[in-house]
C-alpha positions as CSV (number, residue, x, y, z in Angstrom):
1,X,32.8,228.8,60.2
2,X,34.5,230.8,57.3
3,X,37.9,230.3,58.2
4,X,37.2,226.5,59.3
5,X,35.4,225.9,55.9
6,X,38.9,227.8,53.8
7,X,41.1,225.0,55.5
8,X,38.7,222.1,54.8
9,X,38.5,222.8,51.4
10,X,42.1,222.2,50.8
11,X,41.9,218.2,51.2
12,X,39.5,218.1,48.5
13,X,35.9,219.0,46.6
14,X,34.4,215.9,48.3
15,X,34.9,217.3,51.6
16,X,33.7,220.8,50.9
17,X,30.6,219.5,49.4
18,X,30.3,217.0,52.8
19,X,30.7,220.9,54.7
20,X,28.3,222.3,52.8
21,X,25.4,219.5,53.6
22,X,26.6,219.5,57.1
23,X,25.0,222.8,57.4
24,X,21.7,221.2,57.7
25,X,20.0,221.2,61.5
26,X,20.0,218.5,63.7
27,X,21.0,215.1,63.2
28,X,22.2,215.9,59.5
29,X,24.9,217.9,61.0
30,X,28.4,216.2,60.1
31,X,30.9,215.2,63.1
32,X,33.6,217.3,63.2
33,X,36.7,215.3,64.4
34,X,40.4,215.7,63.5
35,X,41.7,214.1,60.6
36,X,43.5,210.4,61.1
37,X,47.5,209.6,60.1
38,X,46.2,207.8,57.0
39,X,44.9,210.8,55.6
40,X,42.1,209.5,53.4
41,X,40.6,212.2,51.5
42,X,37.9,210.8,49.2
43,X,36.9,207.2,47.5
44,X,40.0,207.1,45.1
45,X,42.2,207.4,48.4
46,X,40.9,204.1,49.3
47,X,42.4,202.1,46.9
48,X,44.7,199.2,48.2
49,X,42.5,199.7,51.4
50,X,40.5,197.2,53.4
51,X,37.4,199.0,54.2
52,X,34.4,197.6,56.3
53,X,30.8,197.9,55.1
54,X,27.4,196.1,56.3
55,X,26.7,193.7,53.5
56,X,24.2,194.9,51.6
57,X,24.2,198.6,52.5
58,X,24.1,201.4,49.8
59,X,28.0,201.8,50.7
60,X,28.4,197.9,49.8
61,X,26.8,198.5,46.7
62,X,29.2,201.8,45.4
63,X,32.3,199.9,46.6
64,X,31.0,197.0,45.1
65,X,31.6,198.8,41.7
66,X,34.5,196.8,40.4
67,X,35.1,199.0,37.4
68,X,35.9,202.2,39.5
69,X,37.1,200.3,43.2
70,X,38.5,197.2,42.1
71,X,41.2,197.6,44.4
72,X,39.3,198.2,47.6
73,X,38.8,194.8,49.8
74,X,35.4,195.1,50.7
75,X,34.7,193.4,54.3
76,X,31.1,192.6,54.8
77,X,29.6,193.3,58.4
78,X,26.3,192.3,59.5
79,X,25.6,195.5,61.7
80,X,27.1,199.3,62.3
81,X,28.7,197.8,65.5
82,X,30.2,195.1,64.1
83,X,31.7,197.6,61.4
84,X,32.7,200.0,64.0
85,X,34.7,197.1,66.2
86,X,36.3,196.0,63.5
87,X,38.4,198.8,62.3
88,X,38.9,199.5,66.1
89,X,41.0,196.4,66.2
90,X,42.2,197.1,63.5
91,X,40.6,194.2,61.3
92,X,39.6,196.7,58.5
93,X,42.1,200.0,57.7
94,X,39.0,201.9,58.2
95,X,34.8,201.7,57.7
96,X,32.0,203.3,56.0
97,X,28.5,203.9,57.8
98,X,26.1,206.8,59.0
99,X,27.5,209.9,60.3
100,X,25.0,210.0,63.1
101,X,25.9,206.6,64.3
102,X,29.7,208.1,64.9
103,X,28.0,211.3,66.5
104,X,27.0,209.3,69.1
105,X,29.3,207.3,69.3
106,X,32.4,209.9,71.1
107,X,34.6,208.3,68.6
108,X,37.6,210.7,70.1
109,X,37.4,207.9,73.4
110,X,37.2,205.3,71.4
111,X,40.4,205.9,69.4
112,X,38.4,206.9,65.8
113,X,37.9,209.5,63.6
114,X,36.2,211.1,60.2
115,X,38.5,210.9,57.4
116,X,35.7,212.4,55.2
117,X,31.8,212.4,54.1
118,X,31.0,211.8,51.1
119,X,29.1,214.0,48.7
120,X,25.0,214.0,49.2
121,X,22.9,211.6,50.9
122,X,20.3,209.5,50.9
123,X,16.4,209.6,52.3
124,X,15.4,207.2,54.8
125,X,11.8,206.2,54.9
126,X,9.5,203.3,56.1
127,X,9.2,200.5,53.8
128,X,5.9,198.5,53.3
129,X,4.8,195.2,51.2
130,X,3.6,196.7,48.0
131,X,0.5,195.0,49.0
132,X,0.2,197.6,52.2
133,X,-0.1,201.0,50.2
134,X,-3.2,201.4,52.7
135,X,-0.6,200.5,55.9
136,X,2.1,203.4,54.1
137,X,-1.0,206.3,52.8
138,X,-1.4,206.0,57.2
139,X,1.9,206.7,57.7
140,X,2.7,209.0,55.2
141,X,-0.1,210.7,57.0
142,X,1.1,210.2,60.7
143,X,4.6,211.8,59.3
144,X,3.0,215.2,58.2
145,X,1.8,215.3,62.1
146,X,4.6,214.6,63.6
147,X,6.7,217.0,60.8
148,X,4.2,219.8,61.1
149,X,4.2,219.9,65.2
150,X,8.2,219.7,65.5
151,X,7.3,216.2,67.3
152,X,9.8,214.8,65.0
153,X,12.8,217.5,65.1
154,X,12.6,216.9,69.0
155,X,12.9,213.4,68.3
156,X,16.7,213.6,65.9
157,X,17.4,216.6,68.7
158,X,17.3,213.8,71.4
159,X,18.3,210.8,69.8
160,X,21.4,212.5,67.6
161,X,22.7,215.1,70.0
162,X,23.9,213.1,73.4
163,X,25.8,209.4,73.7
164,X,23.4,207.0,73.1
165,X,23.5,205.1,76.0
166,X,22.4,208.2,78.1
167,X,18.6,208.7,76.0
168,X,15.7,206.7,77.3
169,X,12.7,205.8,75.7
170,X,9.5,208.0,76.6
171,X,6.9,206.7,78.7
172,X,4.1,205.8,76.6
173,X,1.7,204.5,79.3
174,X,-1.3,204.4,76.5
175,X,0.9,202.2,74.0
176,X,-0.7,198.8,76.5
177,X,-4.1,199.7,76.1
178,X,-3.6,198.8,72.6
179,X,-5.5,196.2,71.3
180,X,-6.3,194.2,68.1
181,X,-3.4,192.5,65.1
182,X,-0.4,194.2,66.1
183,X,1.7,195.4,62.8
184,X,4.6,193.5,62.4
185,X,8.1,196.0,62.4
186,X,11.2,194.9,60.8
187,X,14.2,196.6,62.2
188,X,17.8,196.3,63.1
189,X,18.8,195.0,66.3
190,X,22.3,196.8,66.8
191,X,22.1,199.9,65.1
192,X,22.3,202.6,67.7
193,X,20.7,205.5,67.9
194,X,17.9,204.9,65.1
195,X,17.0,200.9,66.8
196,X,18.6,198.8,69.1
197,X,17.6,195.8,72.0
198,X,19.1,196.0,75.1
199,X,18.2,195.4,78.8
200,X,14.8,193.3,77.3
201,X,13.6,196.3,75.7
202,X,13.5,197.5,71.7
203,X,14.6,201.2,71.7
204,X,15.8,203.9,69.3
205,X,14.9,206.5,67.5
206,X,12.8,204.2,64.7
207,X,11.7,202.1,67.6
208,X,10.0,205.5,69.2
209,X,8.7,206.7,65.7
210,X,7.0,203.3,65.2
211,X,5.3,203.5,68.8
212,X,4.1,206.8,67.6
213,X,3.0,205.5,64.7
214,X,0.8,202.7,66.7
215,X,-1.1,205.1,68.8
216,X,-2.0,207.1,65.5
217,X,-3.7,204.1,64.1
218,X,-4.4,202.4,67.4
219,X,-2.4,199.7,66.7
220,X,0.0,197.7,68.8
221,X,3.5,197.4,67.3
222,X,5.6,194.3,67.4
223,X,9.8,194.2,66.5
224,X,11.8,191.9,65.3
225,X,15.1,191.7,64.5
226,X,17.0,191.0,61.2
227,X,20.3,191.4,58.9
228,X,20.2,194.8,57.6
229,X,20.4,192.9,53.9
230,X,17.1,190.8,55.6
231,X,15.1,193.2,55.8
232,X,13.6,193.6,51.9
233,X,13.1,190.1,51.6
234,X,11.6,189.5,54.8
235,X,8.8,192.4,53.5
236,X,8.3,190.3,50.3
237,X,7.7,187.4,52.2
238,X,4.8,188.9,54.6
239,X,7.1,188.3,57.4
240,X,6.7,191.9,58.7
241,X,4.2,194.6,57.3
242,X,6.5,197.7,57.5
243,X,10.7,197.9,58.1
244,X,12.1,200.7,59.9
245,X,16.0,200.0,59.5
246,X,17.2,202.8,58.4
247,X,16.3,202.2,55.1
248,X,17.6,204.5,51.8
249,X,15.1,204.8,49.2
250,X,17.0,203.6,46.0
251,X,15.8,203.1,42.6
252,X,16.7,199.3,43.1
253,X,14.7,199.0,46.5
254,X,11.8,201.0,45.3
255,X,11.4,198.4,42.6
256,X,10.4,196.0,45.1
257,X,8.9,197.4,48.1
258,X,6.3,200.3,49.0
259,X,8.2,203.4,50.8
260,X,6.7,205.7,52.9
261,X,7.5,209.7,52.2
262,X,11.1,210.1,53.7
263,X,11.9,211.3,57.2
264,X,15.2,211.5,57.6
265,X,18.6,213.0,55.0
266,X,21.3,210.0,55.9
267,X,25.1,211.4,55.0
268,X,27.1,208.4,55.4
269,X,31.5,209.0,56.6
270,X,34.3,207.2,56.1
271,X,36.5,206.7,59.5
272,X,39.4,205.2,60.9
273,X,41.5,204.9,63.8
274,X,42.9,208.2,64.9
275,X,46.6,208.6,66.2
């Protein structure tokens, strides 16, 4: 790991820092993939770039910075896929998004690869209506279960550390014998591994945590789908009582809505095709 780390930190401080966090266990580990013939090496190699983001992401926002990327052309994606095909054919010189989405992704068959990951990260959490601070003090409760019993670390072990199409959903047999109001879940409907529909079915990581989440407060759950840059308003608006969409607490959000404490470090990478 030494000698890997010495040759790394030749292409820049923003990767060694990206090394450093990628030290952390489970899904917070960085992929490790071979470096693309464009060569980007941080932010500031972007510029004169086309670089795809979903609109209203935390990346959409830095790039969005015009007095330190006004030569980047941001292109605005509606989800992680979307982003992902597009610089796959070659629509954007290269994208921006999650690092576990491109761990499960075996970028290497799909023609991609990490250029970098940028410095820190951001918590993910549940976000409620600021009316719901009963609704998140339950689930900031349910979280120090499922953190304390390793329920949780053997969900990201799952979920992060195989291709996504090859983890199933647990049986949860009791989640039926629910009854009463179900609480209404925001989430993302193409955002592999953390919440996705397919075959009729919500799955994913969030999708699991939130079934959880039901039988702790005998609840039913119900999903819907929605824009990642949907989802606050949709909470404002009573739509849905909690979101779990791979959220980043920011100062901004937190303004607006109620987060739960946060479950999950995101490090987001910046790919491209690899040749």
């Amino acid at each position: 790991m030494k000698h890997r780390c010495l040759r790394i930190c030749k292409i820049g401080v923003a990767c060694l820092f990206a090394v450093v966090m990628a030290a952390v266990m489970g899904c917070n580990n960085a992929p490790e993939q071979p470096a693309t013939v464009a060569g980007y090496a941080s932010l500031e190699d972007l510029d004169g770039h086309s670089v795809a983001v979903v609109s209203g992401s935390t990346s959409d926002v830095l790039l969005s910075d015009t007095n330190n990327f006004a030569n980047i052309r941001l292109i605005r994606y509606s989800t992680p896929t979307e982003l992902i095909e597009a610089v796959m054919n070659d629509s954007a010189d290269c994208g921006i998004t999650d690092t576990v989405v491109l761990m499960t992704l075996e970028m290497e068959q799909h023609g991609l690869a990490v250029d970098f990951n940028l410095p820190g990260g951001f918590d993910v959490a549940v976000a409620f209506n600021p009316k719901d601070k009963e609704l998140c003090g339950k689930f900031n409760d349910f979280l120090v279960q499922v953190k304390s019993d390793g329920t949780l670390d053997e969900m990201f072990a799952r979920w992060c550390s195989e291709q996504v199409d090859t983890v199933h959903m647990l049986d949860m047999p009791e989640l039926a014998e629910l009854k009463g109001h179900p609480i209404e879940v925001a989430t993302l409907a193409d955002n592999p591994p953390f919440s996705f529909y397919r075959n009729n079915r919500w799955t994913g990581l969030e999708v699991e945590l939130m079934h959880r989440f039901s039988l702790f407060v005998g609840r039913p759950v119900h999903f819907s789908g929605y824009r990642f840059d949907e989802i606050v308003g949709v909470l404002l608006s009573r739509k849905a009582d909690a979101a779990a969409a791979n959220l980043f607490i920011t100062p901004d959000r937190a303004d607006k809505v109620l987060f739960s404490h946060p479950y999950y470090l995101c490090k987001t990478s910046c790919f491209s095709k690899a040749r």
